[in-house]
C-alpha angles and dihedrals in degrees: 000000000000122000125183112190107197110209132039104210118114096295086048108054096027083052083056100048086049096046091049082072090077131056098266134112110235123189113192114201119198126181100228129048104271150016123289095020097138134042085337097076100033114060140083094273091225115159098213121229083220105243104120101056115104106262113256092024131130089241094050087056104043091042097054100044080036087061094051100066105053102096095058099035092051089058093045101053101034098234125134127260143135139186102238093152131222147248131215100201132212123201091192141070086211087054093058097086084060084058089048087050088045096057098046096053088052089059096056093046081057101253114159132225100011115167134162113231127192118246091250083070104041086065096062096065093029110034096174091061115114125273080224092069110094097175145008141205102230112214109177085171093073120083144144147295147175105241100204097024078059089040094054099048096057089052093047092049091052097048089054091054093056098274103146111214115206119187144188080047118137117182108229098168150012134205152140128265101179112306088343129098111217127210119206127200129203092242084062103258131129143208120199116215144198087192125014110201109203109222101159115130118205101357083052088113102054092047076058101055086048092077115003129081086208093077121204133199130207130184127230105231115190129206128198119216147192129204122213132206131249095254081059087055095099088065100085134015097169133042111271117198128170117227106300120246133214096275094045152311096311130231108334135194108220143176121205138208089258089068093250125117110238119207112197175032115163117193111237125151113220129182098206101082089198107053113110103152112132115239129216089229090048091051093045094060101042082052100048090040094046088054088053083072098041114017091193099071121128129209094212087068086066107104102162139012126209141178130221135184127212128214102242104180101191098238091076089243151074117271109221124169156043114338114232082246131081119265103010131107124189136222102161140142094039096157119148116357089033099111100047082045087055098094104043087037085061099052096044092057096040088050089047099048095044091054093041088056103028088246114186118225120242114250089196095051111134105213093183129085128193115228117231119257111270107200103196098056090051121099125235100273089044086053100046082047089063098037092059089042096053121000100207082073082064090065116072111205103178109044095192104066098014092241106158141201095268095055087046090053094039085057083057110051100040125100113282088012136181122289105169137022095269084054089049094045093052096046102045097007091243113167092016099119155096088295101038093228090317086139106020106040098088088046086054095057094050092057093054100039082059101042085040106054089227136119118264082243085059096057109105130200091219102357134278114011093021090093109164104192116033105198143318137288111227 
């Protein structure tokens, strides 16, 4: 049997791991020139408790069994996360019946351990939180991710498993050729299909309306971020959200896995999919509303700003299932908690496909991935190890966060591996930093200019159109 899977970011690839468990060949085309390059790498990497999901919905049930498998696949896959739990916040003593009806729909959406704190207590474990709070929802079951490093791991599992990535394809047509459907791409290839999955975040829905009579809509909705640096890093150890509105979570104060602070998203719908510039005004409000939860923020500590879009159909709701068309399969839609939803969404459609078409598993699959060496968490023997086993680990390259040579050509040469400085950033975070590739980045290009056979002219920043340097002085 033949799968294409049409989009890279975390369903996709995660759709594709959990289908190589099953004789099939699977092709996954993706439009850029690498894996995670949309809302999967740009977005605040919490893995939701599952509360505030309408009870019933599609979203209720993949979040909470989502959840769920985090621990073990985490370890199986190497990729970092870590339950540090998370408060919804209420600045008013009149708000605190919406916290009591928090909690008990996510009871009935199946959600552990929920309990509602004073703010007195809150600020024990989180010292920095506003005098304003008077209560909070507790969620030990949150906790953190790294969106692309997930992302990744999935890809690099799949591939090992047989799954073939092809980039810099971006599907202009479908159609049928007998019992065939037939992908086409705008350079002019195309991929023939038994089953076409539909992976294709925000632009789902057009990928839809390519082939199926029932048409959808999403809505691009785009959220605003800051970035905070390492020394800000005290303000936050759980995820702090306000009480959630009608279009999202609200502004949340976030770590992440990478040891940062993170301030966002703000909930604008653009028409434009593909807009992802940052605005003063956006910034602005993810700043003022992020300092509602902890007064004591500083905007010195920002150090980068970013953009994501998320995926609104406009049921409310994932579409997961088969299209009422033949040889599509859907997975759209997949806005918060998408990400937390990945896993079990995975393992819902593989299981699904491989009943629909009698597929056989696969007694040689390999479920485990290595992570790859990360040189500034080792200690000094385990250093000295890698070095001698390979000296480029013994050459730092970025100094703010001691990423060296070897990871950067390990990024590389993996598969899927690295083909332009953001590759190389989300995979190392190189370039990550205080100083956001200030000192590193012509280092960086070197290396893949060398790894990758090319001229220094050729190395791109995000793929074609991203050039960095544009020729040579003689």
């Amino acid at each position: 049997m033949q799968i294409v899977i049409i989009g890279a970011g975390v369903i996709g690839c995660a759709v594709a791991r959990e289908l190589s468990r099953y004789d099939a060949k699977i092709v996954v085309l993706e439009k850029e020139d690498d894996v995670a390059c949309g809302t999967s790498k740009a977005n605040s990497g919490v893995v939701h408790a599952g509360f505030d999901a309408k009870p019933g919905s599609q979203k209720a049930k993949f979040n909470v069994l989502g959840n769920a498998m985090f621990d073990s696949l985490s370890a199986e896959l190497g990729f970092s996360f870590r339950r540090n739990g998370a408060y919804v916040l209420c600045f008013s003593q009149e708000d605190i019946p919406v916290l009591e009806q928090l909690a008990v729909q996510g009871g009935r959406n199946g959600v552990k351990q929920l309990e509602i704190h004073t703010g007195a207590k809150i600020r024990e474990r989180e010292k920095y939180v506003s005098d304003q709070v008077v209560a909070g929802l507790w969620a030990p079951t949150s906790g953190i991710v790294s969106p692309y490093g997930m992302t990744i791991a999935y890809a690099e599992n799949a591939a090992a498993n047989g799954v073939e990535f092809c980039f810099c394809k971006q599907v202009s047509s479908l159609g049928y050729r007998g019992a065939k459907t037939v992908v086409g791409c705008l350079d002019g290839s195309e991929y023939e299909a038994d089953l076409v999955v539909n992976c294709a975040g925000v632009h789902g829905d057009d990928v839809n309306n390519m082939l199926c009579a029932d048409k959808l809509q999403i809505v691009a909705r785009k959220g605003e971020y800051m970035l905070l640096d390492k020394t800000a890093s005290q303000v936050a150890s759980a995820t702090l959200f306000q009480l959630p509105t009608k279009k999202g979570k609200g502004i949340l104060v976030v770590p992440t896995v990478g040891g940062n602070v993170m301030l966002g998203p703000t909930a604008v719908d653009v028409d434009d999919k593909d807009c992802t510039d940052t605005t003063r005004e956006g910034l602005a409000e993810a700043f003022d509303k992020a300092c509602k939860t902890v007064p004591s923020l500083s905007a010195k500590a920002v150090i980068t700003q970013f953009t994501g879009l998320r995926a609104h159909l406009t049921t409310g709701d994932f579409e997961i299932g088969f299209a009422p068309c033949k040889g599509l399969y859907n997975v759209v839609g997949i806005e918060s908690p998408g990400l937390t939803a990945s896993p079990a969404i995975a393992v819902e459609v593989a299981s699904e496909i491989s009943r629909a078409y009698s597929l056989a598993k696969r007694s040689d699959f390999v479920a485990h991935r290595d992570a790859p060496p990360c040189f500034a968490k080792m200690t000094d023997d385990e250093r000295a190890r890698l070095i001698a086993a390979d000296p480029l680990y013994g050459k730092v390259v970025c100094r703010c966060e001691t990423i060296t040579e070897g990871e950067i050509v390990d990024a590389i040469r993996r598969t899927p591996g690295a083909k332009d400085l953001d590759g190389i950033k989300r995979r190392t975070r190189a370039g990550m930093g205080r100083c956001q590739g200030g000192f590193c980045t012509p280092r960086i290009m070197e290396i893949l200019a060398r790894e990758l056979g090319c001229d220094i002219t050729e190395v791109t920043k995000s793929g074609k159109g991203s050039e960095i340097v544009i020729g040579r002085v003689e």
